[in-house]
N, C-alpha and C positions, 0 to 999 in steps of 0.2 A: 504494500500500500504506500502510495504518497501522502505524507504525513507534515502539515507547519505546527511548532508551536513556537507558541509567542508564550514571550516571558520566561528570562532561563535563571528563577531563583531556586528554591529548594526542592521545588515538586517539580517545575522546569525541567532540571539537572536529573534529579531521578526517573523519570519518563525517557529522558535521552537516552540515559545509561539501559535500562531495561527496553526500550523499543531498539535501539539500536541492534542488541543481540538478536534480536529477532528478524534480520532482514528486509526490515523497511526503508524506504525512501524518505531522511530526514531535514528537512530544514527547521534551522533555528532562528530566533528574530529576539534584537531585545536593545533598548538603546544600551546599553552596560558594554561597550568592546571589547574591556577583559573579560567579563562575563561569556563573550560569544566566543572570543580566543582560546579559554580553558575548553568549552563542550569538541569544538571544530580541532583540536590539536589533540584531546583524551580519546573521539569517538569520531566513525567515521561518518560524520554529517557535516552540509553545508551552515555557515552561518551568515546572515545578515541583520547590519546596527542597523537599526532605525525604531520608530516609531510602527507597531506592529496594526494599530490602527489607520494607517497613513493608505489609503489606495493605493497610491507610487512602489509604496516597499513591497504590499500582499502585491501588488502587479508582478514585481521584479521573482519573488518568492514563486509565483505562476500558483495563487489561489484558486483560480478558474480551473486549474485542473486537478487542485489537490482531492483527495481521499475524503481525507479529513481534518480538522484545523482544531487544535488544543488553543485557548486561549486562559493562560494558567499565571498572567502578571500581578501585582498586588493590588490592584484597583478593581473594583466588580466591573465599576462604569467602563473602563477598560476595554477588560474583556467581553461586555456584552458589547459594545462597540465595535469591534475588531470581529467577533462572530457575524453578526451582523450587514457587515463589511463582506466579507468571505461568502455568509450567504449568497448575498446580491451578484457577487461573482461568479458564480456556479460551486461553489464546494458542496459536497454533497453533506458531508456529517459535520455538526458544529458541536463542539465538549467546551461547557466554560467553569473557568472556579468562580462561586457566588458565595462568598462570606458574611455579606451583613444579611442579616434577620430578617427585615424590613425586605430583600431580593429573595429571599428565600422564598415568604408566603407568595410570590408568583412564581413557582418554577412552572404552575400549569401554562400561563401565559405564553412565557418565556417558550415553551416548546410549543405547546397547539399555533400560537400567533405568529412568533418570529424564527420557528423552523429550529430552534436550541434540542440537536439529538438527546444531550444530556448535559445535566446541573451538577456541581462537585461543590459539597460545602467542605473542606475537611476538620473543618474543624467541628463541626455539626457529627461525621462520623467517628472521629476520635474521642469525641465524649459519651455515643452511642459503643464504640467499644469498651471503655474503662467503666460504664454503667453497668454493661454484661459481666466483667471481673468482678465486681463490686457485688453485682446478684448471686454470683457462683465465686465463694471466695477461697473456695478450694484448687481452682484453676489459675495458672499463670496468661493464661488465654485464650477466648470464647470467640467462635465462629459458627454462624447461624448459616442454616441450608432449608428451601421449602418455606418462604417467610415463617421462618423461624423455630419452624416444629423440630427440624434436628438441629441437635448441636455436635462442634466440634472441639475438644477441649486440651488444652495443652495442659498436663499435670507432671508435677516436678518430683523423685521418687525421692523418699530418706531412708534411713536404717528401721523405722519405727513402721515400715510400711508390710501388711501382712505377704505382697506380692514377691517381693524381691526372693533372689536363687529360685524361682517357679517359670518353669517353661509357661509358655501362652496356653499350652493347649492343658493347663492345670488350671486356669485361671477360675473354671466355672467350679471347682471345689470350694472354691475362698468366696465368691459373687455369684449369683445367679442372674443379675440383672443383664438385660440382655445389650450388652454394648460388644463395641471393636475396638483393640487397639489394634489403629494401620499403619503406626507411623513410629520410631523410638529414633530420641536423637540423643545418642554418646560422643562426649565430648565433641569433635569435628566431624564426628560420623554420622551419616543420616540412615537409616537401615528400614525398609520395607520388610517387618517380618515375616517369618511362616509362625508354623505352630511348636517348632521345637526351639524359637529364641528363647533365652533364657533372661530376665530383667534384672538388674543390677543397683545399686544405690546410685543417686545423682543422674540418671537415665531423665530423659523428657519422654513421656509418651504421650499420645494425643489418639486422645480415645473419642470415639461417636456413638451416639446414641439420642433419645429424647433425655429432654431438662429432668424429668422425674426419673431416670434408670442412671444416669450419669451419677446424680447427688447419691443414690442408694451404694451406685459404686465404689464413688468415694468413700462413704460413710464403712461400709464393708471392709476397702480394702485398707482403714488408717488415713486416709488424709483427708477425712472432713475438718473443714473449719465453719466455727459457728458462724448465722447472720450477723451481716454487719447493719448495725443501728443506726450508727454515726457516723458522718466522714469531715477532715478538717483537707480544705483546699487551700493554698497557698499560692498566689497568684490568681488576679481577678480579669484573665484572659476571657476571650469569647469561647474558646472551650470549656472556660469554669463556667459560662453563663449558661450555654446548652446543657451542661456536665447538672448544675442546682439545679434547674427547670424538670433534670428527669427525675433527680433522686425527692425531690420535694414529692412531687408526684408517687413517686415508691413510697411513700411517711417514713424517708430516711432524713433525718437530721442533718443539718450542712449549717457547717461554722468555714468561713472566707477570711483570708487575713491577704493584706492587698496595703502596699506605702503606699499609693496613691489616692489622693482624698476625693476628688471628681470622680474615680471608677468604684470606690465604695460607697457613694453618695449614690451612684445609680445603681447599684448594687443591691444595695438598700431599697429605692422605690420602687424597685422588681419585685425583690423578694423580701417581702416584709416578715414571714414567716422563718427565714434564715437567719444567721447571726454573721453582722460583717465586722470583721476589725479593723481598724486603719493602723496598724504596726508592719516592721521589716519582718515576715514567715522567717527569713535566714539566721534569726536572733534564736539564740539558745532558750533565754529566760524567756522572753514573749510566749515561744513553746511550750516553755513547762509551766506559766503563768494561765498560758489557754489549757493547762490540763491535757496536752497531748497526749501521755501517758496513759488516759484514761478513756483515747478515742481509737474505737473499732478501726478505722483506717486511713491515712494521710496521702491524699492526691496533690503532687507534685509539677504545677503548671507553672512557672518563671520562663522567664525568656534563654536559659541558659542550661545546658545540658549537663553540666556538671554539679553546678548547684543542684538541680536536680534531684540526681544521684546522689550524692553527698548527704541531702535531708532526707532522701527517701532508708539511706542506710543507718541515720539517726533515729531512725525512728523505730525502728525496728528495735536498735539495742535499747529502746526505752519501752518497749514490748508493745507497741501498736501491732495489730493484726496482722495489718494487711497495709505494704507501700505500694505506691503505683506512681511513675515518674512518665515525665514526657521526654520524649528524647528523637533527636533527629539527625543527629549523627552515629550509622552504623556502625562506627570503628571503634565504637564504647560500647559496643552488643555484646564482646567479648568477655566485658569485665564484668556482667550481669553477675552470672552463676557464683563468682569469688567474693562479691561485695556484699551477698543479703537483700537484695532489691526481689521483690515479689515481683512487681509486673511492670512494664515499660509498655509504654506505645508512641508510634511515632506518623504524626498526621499524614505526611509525605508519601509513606508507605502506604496507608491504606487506602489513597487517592489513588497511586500509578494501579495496585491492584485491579481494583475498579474499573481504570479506562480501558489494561490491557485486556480484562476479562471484557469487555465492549467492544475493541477493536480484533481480538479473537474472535466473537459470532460476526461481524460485520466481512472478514475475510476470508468464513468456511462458504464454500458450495454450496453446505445446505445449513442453512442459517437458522432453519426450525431444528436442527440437531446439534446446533452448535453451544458453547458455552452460555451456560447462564451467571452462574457465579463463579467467581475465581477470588482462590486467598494464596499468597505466598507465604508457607511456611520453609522455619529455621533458614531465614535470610536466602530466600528463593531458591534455597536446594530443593524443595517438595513442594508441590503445589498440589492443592485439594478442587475439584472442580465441581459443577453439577448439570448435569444436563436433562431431558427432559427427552425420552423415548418415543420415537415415532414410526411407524409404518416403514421408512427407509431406513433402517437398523439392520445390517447384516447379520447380528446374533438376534433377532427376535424370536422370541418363544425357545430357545434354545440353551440348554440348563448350561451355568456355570462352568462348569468342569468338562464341558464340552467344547468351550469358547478356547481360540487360540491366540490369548491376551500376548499382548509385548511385553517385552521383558520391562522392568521396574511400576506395573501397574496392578493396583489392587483396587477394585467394587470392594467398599465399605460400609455403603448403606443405600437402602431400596426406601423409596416413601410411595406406597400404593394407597389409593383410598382412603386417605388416612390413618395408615396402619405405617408404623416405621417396623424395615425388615433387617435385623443381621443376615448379610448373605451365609448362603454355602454354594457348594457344589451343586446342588439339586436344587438349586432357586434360579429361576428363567427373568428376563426382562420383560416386559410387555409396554403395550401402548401406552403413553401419558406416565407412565412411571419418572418418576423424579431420583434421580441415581446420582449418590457420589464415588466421586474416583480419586484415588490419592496417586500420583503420579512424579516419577522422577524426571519425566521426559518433558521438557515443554515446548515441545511442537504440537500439545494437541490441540487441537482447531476444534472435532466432530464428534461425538461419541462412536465414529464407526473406524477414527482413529485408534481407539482402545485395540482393535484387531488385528494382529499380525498378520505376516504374507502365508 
């Protein structure tokens, strides 16, 4: 596909990086020169300075015959601008990021009226994931499949866990609840099991199932952790403001602490029912003064990836539950596991996911077989997919263990009629089934990819 995007900041750059590897045709746009010199010298894409709304430049960029046109700069007006623009020129798909609130209640507009294929708040979905952590606080991280009836869940293993030295295919001695683990990530190794792996202490596994057999398995297998009642956010970002808007709504308690006296001030006339602080979160005593110690779990939103980290692993050793950090530099992913940090998420990420899982069904053949949802797990080594079975399925009606899957791919979960299925061997695909796939390979476009030669 021919691909523009405009705007090469943080989600810019990440979209480069990940479509690049994929064989697209990329142009980059951004007034920033070093900003266009870094993408155009790291990746192999063209770049052009200018003004991404400017006719002249999407002209020179040849809009009129792009694919599809990312508009992802820090301005909404911007980017609705620049889509806009692009339309009128013939582009066929328009993706823009829309972060204020006030642009959000019209995404219906934005797409029925002015032709917007799709809306990306990320910061809208970054607080939508830390809410899911925050629901399930036994998980380091929640991925929903089938609005939302499956989940997908990263759990972190210890020594106190009933599972460890137990091959998989022991597991239903210790749980009955009917889940999967498809995925175990050790240390640098990402491993699709069978049933004679063996799980270990410190292993990540990321098990599926529904919300109610996940929690049971937790509970089962040693790593339930109790609900969290209360959360204290530090930084009074637009992620914190989506982030209180949901948990209020859960009758979870949200104390904000925010040095800026305008953002707590509106803070405040939002949510009246919350508790805002006007102190520096970064302050020790402030913390122990707000009784951190005494709160179920501390969401870690500053501008600064380290600070972050650093309070998120404060707070632990002061026995807070549950930390959750934002972070948007991968090359601190590393030090998760060694520092005590519960859960990270990083907006950027869960944006490039998104467009690549849309620019995926937009490039299959058959587009009613193609991806619906896509999540990159353990830093894009696996990806988990879901598609939705149709009449041109080469394996239809055709059990399992009949199929002649590629190699690094495993069916994880079947969602028929409302019923969620752990496959086996003797479970067939059918029409309208909702299917996920955990996959090492990311060429897949179709679900008729899953099928070897």
């Amino acid at each position: 596909m021919y691909i523009i995007i405009i705007g090469c900041g943080k989600v810019g750059q990440t979209l480069t990086e990940y479509l690049a590897g994929e064989n697209h045709d990329i142009v980059v746009i951004d007034t920033n020169a070093s900003k266009i010199e870094k993408v155009v010298h790291q990746y192999d894409v063209l770049g052009l300075c200018g003004n991404g709304a400017n006719y002249d430049i999407l002209l020179e960029a040849r809009a009129n015959r792009a694919d599809v046109v990312i508009c992802v700069t820090a301005q909404d007006e911007l980017n609705i601008l620049a889509g806009l623009m692009a339309k009128n020129m013939g582009t066929n798909h328009l993706i823009a990021r829309v972060r204020n609130p006030d642009y959000s209640k019209q995404k219906d507009i934005l797409r029925e009226q002015f032709g917007f294929s799709m809306l990306i708040n990320p910061e809208l979905e970054a607080a939508s994931e830390i809410r899911r952590m925050i629901m399930f606080p036994s998980a380091m991280k929640v991925d929903t499949f089938s609005n939302g009836r499956i989940e997908l869940a990263e759990i972190k293993l210890n020594n106190e866990n009933k599972v460890i030295g137990k091959k998989l295919s022991e597991l239903h001695t210790i749980s009955k609840s009917s889940v999967l683990i498809c995925a175990v990530r050790r240390k640098d190794d990402v491993i699709i099991p069978s049933g004679d792996f063996i799980l270990e202490e410190k292993d990540h596994i990321y098990v599926t199932g529904t919300h109610r057999y996940l929690a049971s398995f937790c509970l089962d297998i040693g790593a339930y952790k109790e609900k969290i009642n209360d959360v204290m956010i530090i930084g009074g970002s637009r992620i914190a403001f989506y982030l209180t808007r949901a948990l209020l709504f859960q009758g979870i308690k949200v104390k904000i602490i925010e040095r800026d006296h305008k953002k707590c001030y509106e803070f405040a006339k939002q949510f009246p029912n919350a508790l805002i602080i006007e102190a520096d979160g970064s302050d020790e005593e402030i913390l122990l003064e707000e009784g951190i110690e005494h709160t179920d779990a501390l969401v870690c939103l500053t501008g600064l990836d380290e600070e972050n980290l650093i309070l998120s692993m404060a707070a632990k050793q002061l026995g807070v539950k549950k930390s959750i950090a934002k972070m948007n530099r991968t090359s601190l992913s590393s030090l998760i596991d060694n520092i005590g940090v519960d859960n990270v998420v990083s907006p950027k990420n869960i944006v490039a996911s998104q467009i690549i899982g849309y620019l995926r069904a937009k490039s299959s053949d058959d587009e009613n077989s193609s991806v619906k949802t896509l999540y990159e797990l353990v830093n894009g080594k696996v990806e988990a997919l879901e598609f939705i079975v149709t009449e041109r399925f080469k394996g239809l009606s055709l059990k399992l263990m009949d199929l002649k899957l590629r190699n690094g791919i495993l069916v994880c979960g079947i969602f028929r009629k409302n019923e969620m299925i752990i496959p086996n061997g003797q479970d067939t695909l059918e029409v309208n089934d909702h299917v996920i796939v955990i996959t090492s390979d990311p060429m897949i476009r179709n679900l008729n990819d899953i099928i070897g030669d």
